[in-house]
C-alpha positions as CSV (number, residue, x, y, z in Angstrom):
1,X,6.5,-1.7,16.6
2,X,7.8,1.1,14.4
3,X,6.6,2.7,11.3
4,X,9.3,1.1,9.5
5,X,8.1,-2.8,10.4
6,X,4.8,-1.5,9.4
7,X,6.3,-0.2,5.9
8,X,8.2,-3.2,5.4
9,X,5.0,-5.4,6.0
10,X,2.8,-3.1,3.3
11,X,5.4,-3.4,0.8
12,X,6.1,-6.9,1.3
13,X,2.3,-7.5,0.8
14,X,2.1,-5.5,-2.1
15,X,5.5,-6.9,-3.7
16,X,3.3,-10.1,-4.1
17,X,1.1,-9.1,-7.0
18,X,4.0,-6.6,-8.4
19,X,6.8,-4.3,-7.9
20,X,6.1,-1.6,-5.2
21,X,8.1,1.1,-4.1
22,X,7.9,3.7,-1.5
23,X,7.5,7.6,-2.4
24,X,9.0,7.5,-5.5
25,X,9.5,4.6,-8.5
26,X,12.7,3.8,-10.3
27,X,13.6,4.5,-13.4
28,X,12.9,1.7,-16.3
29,X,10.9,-0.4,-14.2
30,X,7.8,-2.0,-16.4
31,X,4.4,-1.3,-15.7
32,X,2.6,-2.5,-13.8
33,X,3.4,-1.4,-10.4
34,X,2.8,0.3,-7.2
35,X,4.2,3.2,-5.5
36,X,2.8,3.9,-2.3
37,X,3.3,6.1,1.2
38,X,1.9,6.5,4.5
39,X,0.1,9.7,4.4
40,X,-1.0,9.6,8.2
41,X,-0.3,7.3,11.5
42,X,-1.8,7.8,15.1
43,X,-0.3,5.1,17.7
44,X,-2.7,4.0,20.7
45,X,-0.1,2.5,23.3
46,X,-1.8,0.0,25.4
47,X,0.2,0.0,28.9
48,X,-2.2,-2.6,30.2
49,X,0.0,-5.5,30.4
50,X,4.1,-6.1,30.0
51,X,5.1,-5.6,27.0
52,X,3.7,-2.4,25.9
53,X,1.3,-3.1,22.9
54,X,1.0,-0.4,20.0
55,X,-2.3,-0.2,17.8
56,X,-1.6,2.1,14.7
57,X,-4.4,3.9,12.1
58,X,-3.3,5.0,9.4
59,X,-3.8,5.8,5.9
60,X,-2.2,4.7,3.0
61,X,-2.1,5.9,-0.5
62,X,-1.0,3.4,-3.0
63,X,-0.8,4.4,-6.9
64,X,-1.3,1.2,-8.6
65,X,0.3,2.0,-12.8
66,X,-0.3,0.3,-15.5
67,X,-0.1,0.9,-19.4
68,X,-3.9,0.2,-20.4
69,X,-7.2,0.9,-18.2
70,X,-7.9,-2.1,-17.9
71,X,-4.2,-3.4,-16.2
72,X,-4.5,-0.7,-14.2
73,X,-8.4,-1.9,-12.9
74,X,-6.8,-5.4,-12.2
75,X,-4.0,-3.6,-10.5
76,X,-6.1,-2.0,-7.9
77,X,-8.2,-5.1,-7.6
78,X,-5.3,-7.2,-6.9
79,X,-4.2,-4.9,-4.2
80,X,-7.8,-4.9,-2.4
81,X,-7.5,-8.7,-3.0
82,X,-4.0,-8.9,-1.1
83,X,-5.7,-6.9,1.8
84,X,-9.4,-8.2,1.8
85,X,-8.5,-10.5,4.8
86,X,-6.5,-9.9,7.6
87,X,-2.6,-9.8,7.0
88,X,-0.3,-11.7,9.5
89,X,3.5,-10.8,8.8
90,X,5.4,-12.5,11.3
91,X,8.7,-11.2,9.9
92,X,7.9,-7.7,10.8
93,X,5.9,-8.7,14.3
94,X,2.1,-7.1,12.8
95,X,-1.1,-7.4,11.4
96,X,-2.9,-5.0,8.6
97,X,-6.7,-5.1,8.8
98,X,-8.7,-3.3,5.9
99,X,-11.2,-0.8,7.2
100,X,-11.4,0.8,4.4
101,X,-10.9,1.2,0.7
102,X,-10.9,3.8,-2.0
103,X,-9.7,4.6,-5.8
104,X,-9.8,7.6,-8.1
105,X,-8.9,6.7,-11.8
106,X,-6.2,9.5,-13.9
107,X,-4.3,9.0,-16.5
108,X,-0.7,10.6,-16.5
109,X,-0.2,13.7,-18.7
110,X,1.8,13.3,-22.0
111,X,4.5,15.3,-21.5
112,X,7.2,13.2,-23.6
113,X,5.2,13.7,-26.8
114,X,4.7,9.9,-27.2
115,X,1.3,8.8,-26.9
116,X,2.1,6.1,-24.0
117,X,0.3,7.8,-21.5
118,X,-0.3,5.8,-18.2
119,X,-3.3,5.0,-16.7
120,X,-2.9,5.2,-12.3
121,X,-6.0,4.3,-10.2
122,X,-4.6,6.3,-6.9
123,X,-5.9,3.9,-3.7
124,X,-6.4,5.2,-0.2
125,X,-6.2,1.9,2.3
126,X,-7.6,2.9,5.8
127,X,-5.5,0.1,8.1
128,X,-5.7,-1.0,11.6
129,X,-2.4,-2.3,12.5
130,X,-1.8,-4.4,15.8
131,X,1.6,-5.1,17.3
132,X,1.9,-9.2,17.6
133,X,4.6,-11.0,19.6
């Protein structure tokens, strides 16, 4: 299983409560959403049986923005929702387990000198990730 599956799989999971994008969001796109990275991976290889069996922990920082505070409170409680149980994604051959969760609130500087700042609740997901076949 490679860091890439496991990507796809976080973004696919996140994609269902809005958009989500990796490292960096895209220009124009309405609020709110979700930009997110994996900040650390370890890989335990399990060489046990045939095939080889991965078991990842990580950490992943998601920045959930939204216009008001309180979009951006249901925001992150959507994503703790989406990961609360146990996430089976057959497409990309894993599944995410939630060890742990945490949030920091911020709003973004104005630096445009419109008063629109955004409100970002910055999430770090602690995940156990097992290879399935």
């Amino acid at each position: 299983m490679s860091l890439s599956n496991i990507q796809c799989a976080i973004q696919a999971a996140l994609q269902l409560k809005a958009d989500a994008f990796c490292g960096v969001r895209q220009a124009g796109v309405d609020t709110p959403c979700y930009v997110y990275e994996i900040s650390s991976a370890a890989v335990d290889v399990v060489t046990s049986g045939i095939p080889t069996l991965c078991h990842w922990t990580m950490t992943v920082q998601i920045q959930a923005i939204a216009d008001t505070v309180d979009a951006c409170l249901h925001a992150v409680d959507d994503v703790r929702d989406a990961f609360s149980a146990p996430i089976t994604d057959i497409t990309y051959d894993c599944v995410l387990v939630l060890s742990a969760f945490s949030v920091t609130m911020s709003t973004e500087s104005i630096d445009d000198g419109k008063t629109d700042a955004e409100r970002i609740g910055t999430i770090q997901l602690e995940l156990l990730v097992q290879e399935t076949l």
